[in-house]
PDB file of N, CA, C and O in Angstrom:
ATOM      1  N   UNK A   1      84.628  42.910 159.309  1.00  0.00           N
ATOM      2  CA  UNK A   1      85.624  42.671 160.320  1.00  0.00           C
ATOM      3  C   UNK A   1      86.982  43.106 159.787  1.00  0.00           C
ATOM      4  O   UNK A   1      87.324  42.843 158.634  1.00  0.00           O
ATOM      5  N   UNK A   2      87.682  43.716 160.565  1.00  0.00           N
ATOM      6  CA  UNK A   2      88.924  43.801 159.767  1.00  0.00           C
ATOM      7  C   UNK A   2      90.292  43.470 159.992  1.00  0.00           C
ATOM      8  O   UNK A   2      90.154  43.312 161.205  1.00  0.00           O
ATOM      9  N   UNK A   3      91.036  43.327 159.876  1.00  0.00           N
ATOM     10  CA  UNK A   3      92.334  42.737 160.351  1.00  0.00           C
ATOM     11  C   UNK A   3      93.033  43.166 161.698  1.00  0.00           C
ATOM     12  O   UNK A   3      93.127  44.381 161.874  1.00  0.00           O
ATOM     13  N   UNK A   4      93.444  42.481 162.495  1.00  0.00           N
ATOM     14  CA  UNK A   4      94.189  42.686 163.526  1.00  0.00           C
ATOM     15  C   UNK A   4      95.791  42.855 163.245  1.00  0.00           C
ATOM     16  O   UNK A   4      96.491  41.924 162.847  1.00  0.00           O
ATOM     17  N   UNK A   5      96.271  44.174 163.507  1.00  0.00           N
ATOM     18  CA  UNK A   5      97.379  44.139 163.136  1.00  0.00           C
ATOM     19  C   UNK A   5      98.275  43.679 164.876  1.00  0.00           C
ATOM     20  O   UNK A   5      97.872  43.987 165.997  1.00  0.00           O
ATOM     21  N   UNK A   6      99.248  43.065 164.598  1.00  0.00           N
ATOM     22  CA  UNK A   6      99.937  42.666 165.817  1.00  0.00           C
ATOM     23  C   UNK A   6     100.896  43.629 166.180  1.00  0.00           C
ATOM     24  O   UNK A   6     101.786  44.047 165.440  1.00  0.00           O
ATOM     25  N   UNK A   7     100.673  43.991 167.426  1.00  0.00           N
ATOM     26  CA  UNK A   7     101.915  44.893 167.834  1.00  0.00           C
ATOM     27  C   UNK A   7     103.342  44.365 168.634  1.00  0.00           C
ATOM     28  O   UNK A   7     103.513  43.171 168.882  1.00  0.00           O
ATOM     29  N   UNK A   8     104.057  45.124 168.898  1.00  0.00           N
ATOM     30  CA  UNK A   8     105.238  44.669 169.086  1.00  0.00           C
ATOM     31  C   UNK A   8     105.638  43.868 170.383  1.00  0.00           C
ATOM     32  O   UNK A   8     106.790  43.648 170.759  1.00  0.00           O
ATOM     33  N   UNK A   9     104.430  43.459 171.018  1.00  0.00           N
ATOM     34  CA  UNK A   9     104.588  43.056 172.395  1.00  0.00           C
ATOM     35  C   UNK A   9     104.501  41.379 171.687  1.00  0.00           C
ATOM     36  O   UNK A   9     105.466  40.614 171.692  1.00  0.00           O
ATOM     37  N   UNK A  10     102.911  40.982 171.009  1.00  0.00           N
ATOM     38  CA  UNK A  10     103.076  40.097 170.682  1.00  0.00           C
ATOM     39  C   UNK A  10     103.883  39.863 169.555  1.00  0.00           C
ATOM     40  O   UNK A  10     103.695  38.664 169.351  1.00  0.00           O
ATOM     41  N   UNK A  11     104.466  40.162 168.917  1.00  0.00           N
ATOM     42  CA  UNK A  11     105.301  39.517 168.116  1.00  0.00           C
ATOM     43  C   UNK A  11     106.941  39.309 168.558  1.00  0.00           C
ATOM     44  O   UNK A  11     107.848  38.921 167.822  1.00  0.00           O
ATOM     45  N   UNK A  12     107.021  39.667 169.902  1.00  0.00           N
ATOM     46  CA  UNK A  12     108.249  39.779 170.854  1.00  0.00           C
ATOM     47  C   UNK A  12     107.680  38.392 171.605  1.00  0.00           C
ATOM     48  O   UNK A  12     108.515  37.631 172.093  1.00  0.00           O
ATOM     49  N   UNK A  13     106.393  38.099 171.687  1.00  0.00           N
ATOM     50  CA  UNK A  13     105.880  37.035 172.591  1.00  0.00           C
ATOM     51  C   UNK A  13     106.351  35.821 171.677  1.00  0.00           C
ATOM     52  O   UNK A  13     106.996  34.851 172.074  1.00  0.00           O
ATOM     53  N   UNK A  14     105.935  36.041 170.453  1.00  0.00           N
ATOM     54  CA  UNK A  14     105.776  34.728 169.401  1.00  0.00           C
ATOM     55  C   UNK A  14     107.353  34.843 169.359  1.00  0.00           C
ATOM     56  O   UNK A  14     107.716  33.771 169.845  1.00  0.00           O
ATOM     57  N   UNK A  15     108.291  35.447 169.092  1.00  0.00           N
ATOM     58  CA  UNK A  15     109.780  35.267 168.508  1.00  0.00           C
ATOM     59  C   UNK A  15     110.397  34.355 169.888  1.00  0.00           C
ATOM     60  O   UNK A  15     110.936  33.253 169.784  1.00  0.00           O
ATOM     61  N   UNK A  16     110.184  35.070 171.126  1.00  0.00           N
ATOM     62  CA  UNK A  16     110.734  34.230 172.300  1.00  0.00           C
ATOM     63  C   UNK A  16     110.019  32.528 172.637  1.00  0.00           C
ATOM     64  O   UNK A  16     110.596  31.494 172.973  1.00  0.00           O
ATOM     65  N   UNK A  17     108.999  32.722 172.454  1.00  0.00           N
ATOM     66  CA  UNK A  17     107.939  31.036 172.243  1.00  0.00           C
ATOM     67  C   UNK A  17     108.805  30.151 171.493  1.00  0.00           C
ATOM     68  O   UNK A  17     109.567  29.307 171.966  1.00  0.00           O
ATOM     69  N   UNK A  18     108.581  30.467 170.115  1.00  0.00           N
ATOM     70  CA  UNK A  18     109.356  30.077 168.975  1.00  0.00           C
ATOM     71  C   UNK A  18     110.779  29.644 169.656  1.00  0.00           C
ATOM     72  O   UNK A  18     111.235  28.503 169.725  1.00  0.00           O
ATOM     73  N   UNK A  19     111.306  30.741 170.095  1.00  0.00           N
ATOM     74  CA  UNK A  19     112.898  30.214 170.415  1.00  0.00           C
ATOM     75  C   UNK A  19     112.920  29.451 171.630  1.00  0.00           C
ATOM     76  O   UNK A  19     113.867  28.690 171.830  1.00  0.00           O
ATOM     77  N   UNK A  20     111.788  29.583 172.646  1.00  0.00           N
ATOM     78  CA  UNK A  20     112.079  28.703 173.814  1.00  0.00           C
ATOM     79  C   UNK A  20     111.699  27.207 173.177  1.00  0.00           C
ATOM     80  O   UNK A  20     112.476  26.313 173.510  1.00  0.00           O
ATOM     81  N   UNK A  21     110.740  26.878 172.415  1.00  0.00           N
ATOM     82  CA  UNK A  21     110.509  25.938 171.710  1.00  0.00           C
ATOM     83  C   UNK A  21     111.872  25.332 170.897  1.00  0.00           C
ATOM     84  O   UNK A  21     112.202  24.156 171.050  1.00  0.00           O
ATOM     85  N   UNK A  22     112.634  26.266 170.010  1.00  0.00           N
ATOM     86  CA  UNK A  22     113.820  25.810 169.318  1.00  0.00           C
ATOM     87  C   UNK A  22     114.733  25.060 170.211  1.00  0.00           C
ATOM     88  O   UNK A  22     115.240  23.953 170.030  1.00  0.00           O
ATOM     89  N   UNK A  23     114.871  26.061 171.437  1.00  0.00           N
ATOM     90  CA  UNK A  23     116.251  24.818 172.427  1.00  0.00           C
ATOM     91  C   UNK A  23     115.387  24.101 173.313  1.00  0.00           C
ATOM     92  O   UNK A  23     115.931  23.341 174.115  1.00  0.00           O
ATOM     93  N   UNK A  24     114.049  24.211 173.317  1.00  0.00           N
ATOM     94  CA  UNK A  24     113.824  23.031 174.420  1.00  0.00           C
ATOM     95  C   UNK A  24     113.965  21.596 173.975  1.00  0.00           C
ATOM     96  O   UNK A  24     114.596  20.737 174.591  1.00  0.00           O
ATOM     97  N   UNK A  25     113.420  21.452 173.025  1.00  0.00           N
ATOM     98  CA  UNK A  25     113.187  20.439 171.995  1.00  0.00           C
ATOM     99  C   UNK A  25     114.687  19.612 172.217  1.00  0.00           C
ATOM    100  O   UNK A  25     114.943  18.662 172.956  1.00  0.00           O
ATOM    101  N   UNK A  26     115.575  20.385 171.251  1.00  0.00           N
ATOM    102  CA  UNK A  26     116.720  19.118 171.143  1.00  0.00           C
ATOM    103  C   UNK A  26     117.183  18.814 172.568  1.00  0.00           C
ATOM    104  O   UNK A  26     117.592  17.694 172.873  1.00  0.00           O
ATOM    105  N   UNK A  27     117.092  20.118 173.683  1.00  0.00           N
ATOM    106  CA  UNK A  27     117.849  19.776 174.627  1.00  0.00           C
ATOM    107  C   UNK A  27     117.015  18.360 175.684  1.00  0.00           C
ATOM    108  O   UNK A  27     117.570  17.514 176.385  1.00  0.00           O
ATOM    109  N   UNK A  28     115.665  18.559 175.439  1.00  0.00           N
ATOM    110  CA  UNK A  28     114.713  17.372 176.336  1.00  0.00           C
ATOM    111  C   UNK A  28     115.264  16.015 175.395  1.00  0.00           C
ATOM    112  O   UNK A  28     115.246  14.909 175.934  1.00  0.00           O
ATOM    113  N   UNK A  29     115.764  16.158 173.937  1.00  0.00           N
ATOM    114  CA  UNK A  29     116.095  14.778 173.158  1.00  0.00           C
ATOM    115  C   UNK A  29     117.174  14.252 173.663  1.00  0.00           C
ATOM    116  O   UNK A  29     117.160  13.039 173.871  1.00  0.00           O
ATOM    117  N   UNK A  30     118.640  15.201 174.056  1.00  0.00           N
ATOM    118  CA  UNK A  30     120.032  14.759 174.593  1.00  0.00           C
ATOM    119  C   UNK A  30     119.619  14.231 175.692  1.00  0.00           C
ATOM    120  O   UNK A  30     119.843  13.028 175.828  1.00  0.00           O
ATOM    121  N   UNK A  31     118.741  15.120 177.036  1.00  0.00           N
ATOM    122  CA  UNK A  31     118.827  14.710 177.944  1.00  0.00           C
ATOM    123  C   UNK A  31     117.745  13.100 178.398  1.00  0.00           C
ATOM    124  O   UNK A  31     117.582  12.449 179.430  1.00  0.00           O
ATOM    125  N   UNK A  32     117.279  13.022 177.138  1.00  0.00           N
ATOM    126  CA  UNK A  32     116.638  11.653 177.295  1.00  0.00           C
ATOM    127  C   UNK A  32     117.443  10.353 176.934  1.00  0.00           C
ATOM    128  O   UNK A  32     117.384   9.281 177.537  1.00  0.00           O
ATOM    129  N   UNK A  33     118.173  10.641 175.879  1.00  0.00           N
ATOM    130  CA  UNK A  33     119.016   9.556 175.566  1.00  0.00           C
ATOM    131  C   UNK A  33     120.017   9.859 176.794  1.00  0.00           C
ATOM    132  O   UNK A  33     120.238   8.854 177.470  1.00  0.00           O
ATOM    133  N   UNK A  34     120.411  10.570 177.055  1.00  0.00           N
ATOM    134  CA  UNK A  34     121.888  10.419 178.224  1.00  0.00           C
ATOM    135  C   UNK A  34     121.216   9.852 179.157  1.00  0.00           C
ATOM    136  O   UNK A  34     121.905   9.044 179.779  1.00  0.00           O
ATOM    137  N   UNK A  35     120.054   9.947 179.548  1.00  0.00           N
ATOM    138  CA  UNK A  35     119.581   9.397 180.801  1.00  0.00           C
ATOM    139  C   UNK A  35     119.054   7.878 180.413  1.00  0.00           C
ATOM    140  O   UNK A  35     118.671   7.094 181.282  1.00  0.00           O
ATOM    141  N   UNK A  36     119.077   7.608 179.234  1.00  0.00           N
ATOM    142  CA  UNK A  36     118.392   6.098 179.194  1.00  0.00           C
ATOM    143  C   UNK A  36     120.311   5.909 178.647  1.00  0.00           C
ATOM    144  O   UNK A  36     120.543   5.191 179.620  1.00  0.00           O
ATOM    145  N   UNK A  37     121.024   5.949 178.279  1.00  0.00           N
ATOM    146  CA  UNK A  37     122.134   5.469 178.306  1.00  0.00           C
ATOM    147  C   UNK A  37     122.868   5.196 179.314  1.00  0.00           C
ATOM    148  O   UNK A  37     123.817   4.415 179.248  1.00  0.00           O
ATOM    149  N   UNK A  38     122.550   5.744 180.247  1.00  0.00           N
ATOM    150  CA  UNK A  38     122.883   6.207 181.694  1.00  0.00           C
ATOM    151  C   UNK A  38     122.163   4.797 182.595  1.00  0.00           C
ATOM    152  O   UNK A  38     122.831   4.088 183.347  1.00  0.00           O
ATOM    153  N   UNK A  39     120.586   4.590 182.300  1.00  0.00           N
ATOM    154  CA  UNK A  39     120.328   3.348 183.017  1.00  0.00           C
ATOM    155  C   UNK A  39     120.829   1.989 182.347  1.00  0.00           C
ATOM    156  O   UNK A  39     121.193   0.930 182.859  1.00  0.00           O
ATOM    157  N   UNK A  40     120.723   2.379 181.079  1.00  0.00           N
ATOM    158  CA  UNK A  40     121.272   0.712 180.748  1.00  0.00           C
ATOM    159  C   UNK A  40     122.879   0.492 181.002  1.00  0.00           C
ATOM    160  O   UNK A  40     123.204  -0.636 181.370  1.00  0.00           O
ATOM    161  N   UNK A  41     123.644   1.220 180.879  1.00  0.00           N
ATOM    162  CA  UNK A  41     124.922   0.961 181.438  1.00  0.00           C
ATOM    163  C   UNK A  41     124.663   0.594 182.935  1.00  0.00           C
ATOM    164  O   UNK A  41     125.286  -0.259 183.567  1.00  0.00           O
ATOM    165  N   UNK A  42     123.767   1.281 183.344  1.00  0.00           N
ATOM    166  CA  UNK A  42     123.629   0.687 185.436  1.00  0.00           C
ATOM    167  C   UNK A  42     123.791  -0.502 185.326  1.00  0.00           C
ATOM    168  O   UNK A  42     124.803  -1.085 185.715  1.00  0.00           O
ATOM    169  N   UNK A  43     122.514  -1.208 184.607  1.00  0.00           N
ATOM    170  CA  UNK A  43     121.576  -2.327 184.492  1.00  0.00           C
ATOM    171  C   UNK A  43     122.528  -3.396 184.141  1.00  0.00           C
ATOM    172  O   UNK A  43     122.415  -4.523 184.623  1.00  0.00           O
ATOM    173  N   UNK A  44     123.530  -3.053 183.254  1.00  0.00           N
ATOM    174  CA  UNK A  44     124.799  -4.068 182.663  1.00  0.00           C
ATOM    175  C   UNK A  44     125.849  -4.305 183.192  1.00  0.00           C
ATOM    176  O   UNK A  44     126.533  -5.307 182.985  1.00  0.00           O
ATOM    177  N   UNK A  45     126.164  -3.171 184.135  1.00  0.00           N
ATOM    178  CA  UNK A  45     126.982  -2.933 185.226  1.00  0.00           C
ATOM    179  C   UNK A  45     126.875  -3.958 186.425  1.00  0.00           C
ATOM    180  O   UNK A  45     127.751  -4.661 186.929  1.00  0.00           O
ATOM    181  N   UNK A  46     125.264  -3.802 186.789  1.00  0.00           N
ATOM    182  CA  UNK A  46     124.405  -4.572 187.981  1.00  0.00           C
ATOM    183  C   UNK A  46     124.852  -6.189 187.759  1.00  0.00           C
ATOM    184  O   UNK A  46     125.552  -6.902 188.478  1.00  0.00           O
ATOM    185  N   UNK A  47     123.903  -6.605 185.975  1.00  0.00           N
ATOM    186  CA  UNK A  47     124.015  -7.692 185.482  1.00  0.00           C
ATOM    187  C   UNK A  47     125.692  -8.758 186.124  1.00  0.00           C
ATOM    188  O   UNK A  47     125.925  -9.699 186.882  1.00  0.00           O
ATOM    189  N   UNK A  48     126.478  -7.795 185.191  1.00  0.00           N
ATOM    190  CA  UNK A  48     127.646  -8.437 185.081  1.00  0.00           C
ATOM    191  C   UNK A  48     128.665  -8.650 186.940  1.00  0.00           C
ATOM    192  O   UNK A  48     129.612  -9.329 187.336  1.00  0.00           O
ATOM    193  N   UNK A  49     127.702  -7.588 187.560  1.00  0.00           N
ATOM    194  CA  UNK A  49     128.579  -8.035 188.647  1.00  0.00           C
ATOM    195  C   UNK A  49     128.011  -9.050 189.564  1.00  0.00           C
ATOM    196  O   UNK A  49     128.645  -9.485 190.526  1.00  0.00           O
ATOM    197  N   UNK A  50     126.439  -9.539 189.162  1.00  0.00           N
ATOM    198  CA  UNK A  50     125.853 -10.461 189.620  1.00  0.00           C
ATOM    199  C   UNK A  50     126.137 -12.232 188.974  1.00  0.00           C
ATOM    200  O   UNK A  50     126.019 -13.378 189.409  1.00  0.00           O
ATOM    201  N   UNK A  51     126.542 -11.587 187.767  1.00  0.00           N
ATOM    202  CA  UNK A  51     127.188 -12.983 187.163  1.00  0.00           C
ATOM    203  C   UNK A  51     128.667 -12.966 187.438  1.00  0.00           C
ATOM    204  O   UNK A  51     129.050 -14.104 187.164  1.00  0.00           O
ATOM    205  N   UNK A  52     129.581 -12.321 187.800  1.00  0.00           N
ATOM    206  CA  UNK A  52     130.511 -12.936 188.484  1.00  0.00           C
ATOM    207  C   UNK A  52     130.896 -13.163 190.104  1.00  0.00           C
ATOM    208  O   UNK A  52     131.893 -13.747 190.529  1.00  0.00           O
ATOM    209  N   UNK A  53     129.831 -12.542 190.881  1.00  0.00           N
ATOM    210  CA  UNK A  53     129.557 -13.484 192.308  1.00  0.00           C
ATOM    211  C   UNK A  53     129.117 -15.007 192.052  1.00  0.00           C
ATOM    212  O   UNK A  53     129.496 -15.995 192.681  1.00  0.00           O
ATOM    213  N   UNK A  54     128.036 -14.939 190.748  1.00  0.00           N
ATOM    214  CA  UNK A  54     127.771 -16.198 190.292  1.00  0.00           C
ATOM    215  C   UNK A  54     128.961 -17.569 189.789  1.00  0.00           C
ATOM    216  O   UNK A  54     129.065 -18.749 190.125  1.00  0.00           O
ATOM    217  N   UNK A  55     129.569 -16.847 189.020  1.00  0.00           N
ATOM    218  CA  UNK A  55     130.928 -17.653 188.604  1.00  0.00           C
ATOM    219  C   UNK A  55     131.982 -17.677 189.632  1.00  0.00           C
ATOM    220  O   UNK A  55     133.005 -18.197 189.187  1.00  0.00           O
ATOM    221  N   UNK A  56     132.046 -17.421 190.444  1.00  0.00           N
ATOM    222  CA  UNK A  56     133.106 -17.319 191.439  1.00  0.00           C
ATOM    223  C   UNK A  56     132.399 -18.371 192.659  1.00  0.00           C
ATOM    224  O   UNK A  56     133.110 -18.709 193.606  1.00  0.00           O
ATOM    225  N   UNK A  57     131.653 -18.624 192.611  1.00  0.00           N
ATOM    226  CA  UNK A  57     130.886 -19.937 193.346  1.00  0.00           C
ATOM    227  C   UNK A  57     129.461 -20.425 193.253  1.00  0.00           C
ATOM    228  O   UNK A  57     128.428 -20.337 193.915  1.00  0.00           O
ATOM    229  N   UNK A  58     129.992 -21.138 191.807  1.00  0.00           N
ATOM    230  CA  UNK A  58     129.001 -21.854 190.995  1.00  0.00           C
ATOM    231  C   UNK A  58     128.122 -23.263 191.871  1.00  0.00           C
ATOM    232  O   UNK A  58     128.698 -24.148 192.504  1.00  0.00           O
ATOM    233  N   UNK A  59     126.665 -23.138 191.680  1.00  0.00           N
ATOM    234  CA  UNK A  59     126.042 -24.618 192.331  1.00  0.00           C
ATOM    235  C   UNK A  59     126.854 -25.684 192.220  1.00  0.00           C
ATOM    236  O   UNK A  59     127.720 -25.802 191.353  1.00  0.00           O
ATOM    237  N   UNK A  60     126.504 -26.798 193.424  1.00  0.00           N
ATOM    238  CA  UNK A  60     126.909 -27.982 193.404  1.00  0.00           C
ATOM    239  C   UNK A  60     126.631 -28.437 192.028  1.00  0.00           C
ATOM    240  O   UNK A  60     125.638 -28.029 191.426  1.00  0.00           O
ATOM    241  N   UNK A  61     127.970 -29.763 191.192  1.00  0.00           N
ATOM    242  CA  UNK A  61     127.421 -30.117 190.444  1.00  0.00           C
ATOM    243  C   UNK A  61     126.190 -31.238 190.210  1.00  0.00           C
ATOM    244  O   UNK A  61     125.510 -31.537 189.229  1.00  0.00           O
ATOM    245  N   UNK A  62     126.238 -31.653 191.442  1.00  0.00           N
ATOM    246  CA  UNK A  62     125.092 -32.417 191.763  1.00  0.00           C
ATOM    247  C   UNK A  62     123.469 -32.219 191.383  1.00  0.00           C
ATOM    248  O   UNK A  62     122.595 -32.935 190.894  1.00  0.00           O
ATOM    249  N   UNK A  63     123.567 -30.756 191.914  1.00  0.00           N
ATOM    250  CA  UNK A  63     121.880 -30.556 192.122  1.00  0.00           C
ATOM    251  C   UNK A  63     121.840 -29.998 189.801  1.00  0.00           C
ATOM    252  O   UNK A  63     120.796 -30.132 189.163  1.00  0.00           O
ATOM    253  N   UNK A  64     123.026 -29.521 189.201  1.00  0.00           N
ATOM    254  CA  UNK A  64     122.569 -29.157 188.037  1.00  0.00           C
ATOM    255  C   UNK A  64     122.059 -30.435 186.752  1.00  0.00           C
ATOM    256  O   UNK A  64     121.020 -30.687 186.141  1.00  0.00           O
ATOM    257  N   UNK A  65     123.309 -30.937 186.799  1.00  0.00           N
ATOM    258  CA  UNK A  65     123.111 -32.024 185.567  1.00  0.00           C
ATOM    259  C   UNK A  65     123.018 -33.524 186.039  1.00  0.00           C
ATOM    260  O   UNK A  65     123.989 -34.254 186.240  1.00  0.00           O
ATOM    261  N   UNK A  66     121.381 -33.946 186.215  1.00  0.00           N
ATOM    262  CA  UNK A  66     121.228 -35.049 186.687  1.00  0.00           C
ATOM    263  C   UNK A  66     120.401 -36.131 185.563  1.00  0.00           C
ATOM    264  O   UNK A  66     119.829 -35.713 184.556  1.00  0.00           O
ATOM    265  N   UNK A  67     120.450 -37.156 185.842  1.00  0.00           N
ATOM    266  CA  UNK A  67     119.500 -37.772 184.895  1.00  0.00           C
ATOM    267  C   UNK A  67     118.330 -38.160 185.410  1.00  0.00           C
ATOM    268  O   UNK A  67     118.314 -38.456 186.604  1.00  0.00           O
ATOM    269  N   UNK A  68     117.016 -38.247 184.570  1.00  0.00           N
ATOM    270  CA  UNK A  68     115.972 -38.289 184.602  1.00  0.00           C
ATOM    271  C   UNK A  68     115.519 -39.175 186.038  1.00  0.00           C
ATOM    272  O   UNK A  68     115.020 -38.659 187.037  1.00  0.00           O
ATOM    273  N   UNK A  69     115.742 -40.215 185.908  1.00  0.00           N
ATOM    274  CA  UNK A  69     115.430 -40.777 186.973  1.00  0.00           C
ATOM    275  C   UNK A  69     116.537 -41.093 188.425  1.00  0.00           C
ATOM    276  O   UNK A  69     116.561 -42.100 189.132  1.00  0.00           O
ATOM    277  N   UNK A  70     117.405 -39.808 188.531  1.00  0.00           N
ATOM    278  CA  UNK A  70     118.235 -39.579 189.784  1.00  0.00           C
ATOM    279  C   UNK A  70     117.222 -38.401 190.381  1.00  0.00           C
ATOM    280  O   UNK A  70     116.592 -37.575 189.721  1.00  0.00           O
ATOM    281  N   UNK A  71     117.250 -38.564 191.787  1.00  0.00           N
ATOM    282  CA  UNK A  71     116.443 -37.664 192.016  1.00  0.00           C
ATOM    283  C   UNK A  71     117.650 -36.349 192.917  1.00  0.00           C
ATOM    284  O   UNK A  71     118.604 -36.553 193.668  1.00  0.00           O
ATOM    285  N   UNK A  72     117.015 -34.995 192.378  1.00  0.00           N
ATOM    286  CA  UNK A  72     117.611 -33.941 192.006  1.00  0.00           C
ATOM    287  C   UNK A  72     117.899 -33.130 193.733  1.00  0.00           C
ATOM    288  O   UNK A  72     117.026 -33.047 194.597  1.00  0.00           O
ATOM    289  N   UNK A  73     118.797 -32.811 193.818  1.00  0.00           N
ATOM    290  CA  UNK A  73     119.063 -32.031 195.303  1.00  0.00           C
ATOM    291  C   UNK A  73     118.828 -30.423 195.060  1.00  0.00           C
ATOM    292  O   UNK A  73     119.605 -29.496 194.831  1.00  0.00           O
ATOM    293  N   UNK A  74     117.420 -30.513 195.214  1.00  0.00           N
ATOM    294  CA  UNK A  74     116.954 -29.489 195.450  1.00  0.00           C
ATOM    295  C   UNK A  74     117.492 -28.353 196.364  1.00  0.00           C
ATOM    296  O   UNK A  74     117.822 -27.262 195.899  1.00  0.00           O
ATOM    297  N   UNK A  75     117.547 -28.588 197.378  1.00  0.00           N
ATOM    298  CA  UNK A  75     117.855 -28.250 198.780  1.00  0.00           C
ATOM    299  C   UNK A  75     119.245 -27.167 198.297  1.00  0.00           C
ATOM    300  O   UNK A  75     119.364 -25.945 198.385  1.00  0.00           O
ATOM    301  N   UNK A  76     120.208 -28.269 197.752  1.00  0.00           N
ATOM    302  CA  UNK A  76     121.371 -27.355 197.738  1.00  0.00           C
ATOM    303  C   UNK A  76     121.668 -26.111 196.489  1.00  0.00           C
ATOM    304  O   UNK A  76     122.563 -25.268 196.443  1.00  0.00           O
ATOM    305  N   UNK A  77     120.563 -26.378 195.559  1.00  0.00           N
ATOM    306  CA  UNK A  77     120.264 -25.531 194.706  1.00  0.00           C
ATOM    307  C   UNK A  77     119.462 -24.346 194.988  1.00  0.00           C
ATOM    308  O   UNK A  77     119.578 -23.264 194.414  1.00  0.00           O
ATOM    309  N   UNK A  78     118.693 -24.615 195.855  1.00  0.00           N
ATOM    310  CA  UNK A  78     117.617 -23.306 196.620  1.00  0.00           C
ATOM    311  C   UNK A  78     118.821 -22.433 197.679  1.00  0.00           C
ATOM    312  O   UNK A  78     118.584 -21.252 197.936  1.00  0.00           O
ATOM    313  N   UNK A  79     119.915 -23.005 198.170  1.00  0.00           N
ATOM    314  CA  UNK A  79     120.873 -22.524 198.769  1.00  0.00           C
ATOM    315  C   UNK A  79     121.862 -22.289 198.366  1.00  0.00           C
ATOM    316  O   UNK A  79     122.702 -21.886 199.170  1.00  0.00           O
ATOM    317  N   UNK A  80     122.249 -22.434 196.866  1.00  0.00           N
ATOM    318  CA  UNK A  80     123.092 -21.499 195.884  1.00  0.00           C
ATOM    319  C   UNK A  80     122.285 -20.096 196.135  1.00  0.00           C
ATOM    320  O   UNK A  80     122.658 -19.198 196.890  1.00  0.00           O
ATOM    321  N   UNK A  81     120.904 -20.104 195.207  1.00  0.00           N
ATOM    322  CA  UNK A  81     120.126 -19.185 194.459  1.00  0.00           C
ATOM    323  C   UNK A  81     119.981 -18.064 195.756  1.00  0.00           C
ATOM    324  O   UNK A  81     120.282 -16.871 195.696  1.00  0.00           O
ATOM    325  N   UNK A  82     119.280 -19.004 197.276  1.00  0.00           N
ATOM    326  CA  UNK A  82     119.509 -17.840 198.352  1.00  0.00           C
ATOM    327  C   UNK A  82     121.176 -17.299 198.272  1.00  0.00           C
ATOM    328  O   UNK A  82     121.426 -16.306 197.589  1.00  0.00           O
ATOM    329  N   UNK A  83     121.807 -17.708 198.694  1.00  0.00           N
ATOM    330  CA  UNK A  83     122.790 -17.050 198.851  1.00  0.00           C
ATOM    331  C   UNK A  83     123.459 -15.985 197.944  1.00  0.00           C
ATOM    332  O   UNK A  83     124.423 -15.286 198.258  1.00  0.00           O
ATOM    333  N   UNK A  84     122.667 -15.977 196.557  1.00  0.00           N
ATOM    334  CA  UNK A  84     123.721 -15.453 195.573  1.00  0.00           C
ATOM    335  C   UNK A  84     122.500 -13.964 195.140  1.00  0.00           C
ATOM    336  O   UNK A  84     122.383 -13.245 194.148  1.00  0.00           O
ATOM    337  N   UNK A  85     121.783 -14.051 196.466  1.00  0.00           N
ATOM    338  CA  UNK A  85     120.030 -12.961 196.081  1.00  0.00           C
ATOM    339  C   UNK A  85     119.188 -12.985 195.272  1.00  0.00           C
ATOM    340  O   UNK A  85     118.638 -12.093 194.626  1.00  0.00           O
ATOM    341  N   UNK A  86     119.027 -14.573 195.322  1.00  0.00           N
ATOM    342  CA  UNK A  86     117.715 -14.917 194.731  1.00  0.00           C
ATOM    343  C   UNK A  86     116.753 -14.943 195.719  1.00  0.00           C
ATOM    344  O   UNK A  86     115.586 -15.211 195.436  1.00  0.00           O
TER     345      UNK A  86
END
């Protein structure tokens, strides 16, 4: 059997492979972190503006800190949580 020598088509094939390989690579790495940096800033964004609808009209103090044997107002706590899109 004897050797295959490569001609200039494929070794024009392998140099462009090679190089589409060289920039795909880092560029699929940037564009993965920018895009997951991208959702967690949403997500913290989302968070924080759901905790200050929250702080801006906090549950009765009634229905939070009760003692064991007071019985607990449910009712107006299920109508914080609706109202605030729970």
């Amino acid at each position: 059997m004897k050797p295959v020598r490569l001609n200039l088509f494929w070794k024009l094939g392998f140099a462009f492979f090679a190089l589409l390989i060289a920039v795909l690579l880092p560029v699929d790495f940037y564009a993965e972190r920018a895009l997951r940096r991208n959702y967690d800033r949403a997500g913290f964004d989302q968070l924080a503006a759901v905790a200050r609808i929250a702080l801006a009209d906090p549950p009765p103090a009634s229905s939070l800190a009760t003692p064991s044997f007071a019985p607990v107002d449910g009712a107006a706590l299920r109508v914080w949580v609706a109202k605030n899109g729970g």
